[in-house]
N, C-alpha and C positions, 0 to 999 in steps of 0.2 A: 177159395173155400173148399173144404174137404168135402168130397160128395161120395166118398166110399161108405159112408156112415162107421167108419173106423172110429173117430173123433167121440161120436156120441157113444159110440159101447165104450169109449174107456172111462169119459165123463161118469157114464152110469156105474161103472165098475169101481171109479172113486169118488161116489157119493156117499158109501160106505163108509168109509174113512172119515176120522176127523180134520182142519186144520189143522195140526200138530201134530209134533208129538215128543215125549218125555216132558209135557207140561210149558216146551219153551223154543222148539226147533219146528219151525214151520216145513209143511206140505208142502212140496216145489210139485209134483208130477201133475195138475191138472194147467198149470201155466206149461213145464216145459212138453206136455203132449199136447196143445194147444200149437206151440211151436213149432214142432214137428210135423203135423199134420198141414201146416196153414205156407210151411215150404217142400211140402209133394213129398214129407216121407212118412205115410200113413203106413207103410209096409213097416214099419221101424216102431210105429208107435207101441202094441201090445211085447213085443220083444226087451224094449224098455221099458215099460213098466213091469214086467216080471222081474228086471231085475232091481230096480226101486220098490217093488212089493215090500222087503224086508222091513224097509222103515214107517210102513205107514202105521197107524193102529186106529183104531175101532172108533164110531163114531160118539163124539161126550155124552153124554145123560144131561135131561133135560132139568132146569128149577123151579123155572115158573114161566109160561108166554110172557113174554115181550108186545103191549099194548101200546096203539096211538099214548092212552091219557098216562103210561108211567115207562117210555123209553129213555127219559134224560137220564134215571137212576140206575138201568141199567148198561146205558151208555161207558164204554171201556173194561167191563167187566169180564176176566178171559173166561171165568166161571158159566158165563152166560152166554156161549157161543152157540150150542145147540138154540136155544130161545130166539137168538138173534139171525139166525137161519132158519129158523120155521116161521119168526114173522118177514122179513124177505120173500121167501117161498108166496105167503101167502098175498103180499101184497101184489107179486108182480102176477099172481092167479088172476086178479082181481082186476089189474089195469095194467097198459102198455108200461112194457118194460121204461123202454125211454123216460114216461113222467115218473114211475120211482125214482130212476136214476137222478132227474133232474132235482126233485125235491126232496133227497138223501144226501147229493153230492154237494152240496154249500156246508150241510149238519157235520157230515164225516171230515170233509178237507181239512178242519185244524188240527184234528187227531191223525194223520197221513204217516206220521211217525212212530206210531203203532204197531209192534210184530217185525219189525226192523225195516219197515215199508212193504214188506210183502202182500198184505192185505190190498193194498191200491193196485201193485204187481199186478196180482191175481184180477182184478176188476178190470184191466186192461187187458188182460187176454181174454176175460170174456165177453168184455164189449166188440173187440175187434173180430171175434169169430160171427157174433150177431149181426154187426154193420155188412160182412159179408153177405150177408141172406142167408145167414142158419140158424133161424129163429126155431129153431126144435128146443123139443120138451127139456134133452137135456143140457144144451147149451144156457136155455132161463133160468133151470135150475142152478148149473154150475154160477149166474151172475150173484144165486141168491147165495151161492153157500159165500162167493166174494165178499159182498157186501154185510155179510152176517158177520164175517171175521173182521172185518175192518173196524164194525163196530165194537165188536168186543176186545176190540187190540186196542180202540181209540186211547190215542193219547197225544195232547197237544206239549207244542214245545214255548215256551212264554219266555217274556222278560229278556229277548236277544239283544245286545247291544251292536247298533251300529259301527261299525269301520268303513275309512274310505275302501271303497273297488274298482270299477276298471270297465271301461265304454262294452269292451266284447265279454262275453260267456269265457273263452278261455282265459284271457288274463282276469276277470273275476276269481275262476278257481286258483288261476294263480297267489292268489293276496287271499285268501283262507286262513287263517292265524290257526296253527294244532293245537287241538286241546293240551294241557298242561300234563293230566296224568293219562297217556295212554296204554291203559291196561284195564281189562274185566271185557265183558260182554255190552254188546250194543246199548241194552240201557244204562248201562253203569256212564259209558262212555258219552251216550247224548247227555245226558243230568250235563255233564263236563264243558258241553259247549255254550259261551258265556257270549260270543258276538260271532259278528259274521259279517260279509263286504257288502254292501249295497249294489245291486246290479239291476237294471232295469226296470227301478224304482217309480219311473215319471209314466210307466207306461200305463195307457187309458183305453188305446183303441184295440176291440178284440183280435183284429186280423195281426194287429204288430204284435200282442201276446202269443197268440202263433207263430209268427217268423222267429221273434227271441225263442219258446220253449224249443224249437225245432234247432236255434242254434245252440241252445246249452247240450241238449242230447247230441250233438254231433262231438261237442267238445268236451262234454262227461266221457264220451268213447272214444274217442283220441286218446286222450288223458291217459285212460286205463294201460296205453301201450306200455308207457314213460314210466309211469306210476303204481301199476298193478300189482309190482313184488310188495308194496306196504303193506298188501293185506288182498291174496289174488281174491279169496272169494266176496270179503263184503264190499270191496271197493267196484264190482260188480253194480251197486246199486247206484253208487253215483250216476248212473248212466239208466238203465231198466226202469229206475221210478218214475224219473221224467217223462219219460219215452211210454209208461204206462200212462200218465197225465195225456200227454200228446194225443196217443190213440183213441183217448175218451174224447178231446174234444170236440168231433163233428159230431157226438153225440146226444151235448151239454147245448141248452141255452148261451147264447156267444155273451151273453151278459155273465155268465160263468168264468170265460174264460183266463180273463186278468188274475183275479183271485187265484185259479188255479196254477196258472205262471208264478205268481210268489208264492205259492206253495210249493210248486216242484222246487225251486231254487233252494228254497229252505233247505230240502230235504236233501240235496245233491252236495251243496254247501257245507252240510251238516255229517254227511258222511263222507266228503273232503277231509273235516276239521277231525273226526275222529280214526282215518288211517290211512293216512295220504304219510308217504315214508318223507325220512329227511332229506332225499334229494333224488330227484329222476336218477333214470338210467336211459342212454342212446338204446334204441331197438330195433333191428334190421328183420324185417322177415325174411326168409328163407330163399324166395323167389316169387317172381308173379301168379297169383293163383287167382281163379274164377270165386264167387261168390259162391256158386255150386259145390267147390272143390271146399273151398272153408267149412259150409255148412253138414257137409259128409263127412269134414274131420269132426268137427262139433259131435255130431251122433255117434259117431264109430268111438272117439271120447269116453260120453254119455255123461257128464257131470253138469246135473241141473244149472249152475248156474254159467257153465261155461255154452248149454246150449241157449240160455236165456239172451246171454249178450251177444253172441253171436247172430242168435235172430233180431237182436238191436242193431247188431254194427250190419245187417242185410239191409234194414230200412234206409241208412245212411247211403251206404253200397260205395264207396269213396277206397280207395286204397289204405289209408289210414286207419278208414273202422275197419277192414278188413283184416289190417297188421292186430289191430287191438283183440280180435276173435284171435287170431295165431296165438295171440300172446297169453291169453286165456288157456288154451289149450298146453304150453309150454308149462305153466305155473301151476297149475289145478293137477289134485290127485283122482285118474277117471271113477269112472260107476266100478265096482265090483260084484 
């Protein structure tokens, strides 16, 4: 946990901001200084956000509160993200963060593919700075502006058709069928995805949802080494969403937790099918490097999503998610 209170003045500094911006390009910097701060470079954090400043803009205008008796309506609405962040705000004023979360996160989980998954992202960086014991003012807030956008990004994916898949998480991603036309933007491309493999279909008991989500994200970040030229930045998510899932769940009711395991999978599956290229590539990294040394190229970098996975492939800490952070680093064009 950041105890410099570095963390909270940047939060506060991008509570200003909206989630977005140009109407369709998500906010990375309250996940990737979350990141930064949570592996000891709080000295790094306000220096990168000065130079991500450029893209942020101003926070939306409001339409109407967002009430108990009329959120289903507003539910997915991007129009309604201010609304859905002042009732957020207000709910979590009101009562422990935890039981919002708990009785939001069954509402939200179908829509998880909303905003190109960044919205759950972002709820996992700020559940995991909380679970530390940083219940400050601006860390509850940062969960509301989360769960504000999530809402308002909501959007469920239906009607997938089953295909056979594969006992492990990697060979599941293996057997992923690519969507047919891959071209447009994320929504364009998920509409696209019509089936997907079955993978740890039978499972019931909350602790085994655990072990599986925790083996997919090892193998979503593997993956990324082989596979990451398909598409360095969104192919990113195949790995960061899960991993955002993951992080939430010691903080979810365990009767949560299945559900949320086929949800990540969806979502990793899903953005397999829409830019996972026509064939790996072998990937050798450079030489042996410490987790430390990764994470310093990561920042020195500075490309939101190359620090994103990077602080994913730390959680793993395996030589492999460590190649996959290099390889990040190789493919991505840095912060300017």
């Amino acid at each position: 946990m950041d105890t410099t209170g570095t963390l909270d003045e940047a939060l506060q500094r991008l509570h200003a901001a909206g989630p977005e911006r140009l109407g369709r390009l998500t906010n990375h910097a309250p996940m990737a200084v979350e990141a930064l701060a949570a592996h000891g470079q709080a000295r790094s954090v306000h220096r990168w956000l000065d130079a991500y400043a450029p893209r942020l803009e101003e926070f939306p205008a409001e339409v109407a509160p967002v009430t108990d008796a009329d959120w289903p309506s507003a539910l997915g609405d991007p129009r309604r993200a201010a609304d859905w962040i002042g009732y957020f705000d207000r709910r979590i004023a009101e009562r422990p963060w935890r039981d919002v979360l708990a009785e939001w996160w069954p509402r939200l989980l179908p829509g998880l593919y909303g905003g190109s998954t960044h919205p759950v992202i972002r709820v996992g960086h700020a559940v995991r700075t909380l679970l530390a014991g940083g219940s400050t003012a601006p860390r509850l807030t940062e969960l509301a502006h989360g769960l504000g956008y999530w809402a308002a990004r909501h959007h469920p994916v239906t009607g997938l058709v089953p295909v056979p898949g594969a006992d492990s998480a990697a060979a599941a991603l293996d057997a992923v069928p690519p969507i047919a036309e891959r071209e447009g933007g994320f929504p364009t491309r998920l509409g696209g995805v019509r089936s997907l493999p079955v993978w740890a279909g039978t499972v019931t008991d909350p602790a085994e949802a655990h072990r599986r989500l925790t083996e997919l994200v090892t193998a979503a970040t593997h993956r990324y080494a082989t596979h990451g030229h398909g598409e360095e930045t969104m192919l990113v998510h195949a790995a960061t969403a899960p991993n955002a899932v993951l992080r939430t769940l010691p903080a979810l009711p365990r009767a949560l937790w299945v559900p949320s395991l086929r949800a990540a999978w969806t979502a990793s599956a899903a953005v397999t099918a829409m830019y996972a290229p026509d064939a790996p590539v072998a990937y050798v990294p450079p030489g042996p490097v410490t987790p430390e040394e990764v994470f310093e190229l990561a920042v020195a970098h500075g490309d939101e999503h190359v620090v994103k996975l990077t602080d994913t492939a730390l959680d793993i800490g395996d030589e492999r998610a460590l190649a996959a952070a290099l390889r990040a680093v190789e493919l991505s064009e840095p912060l300017r």
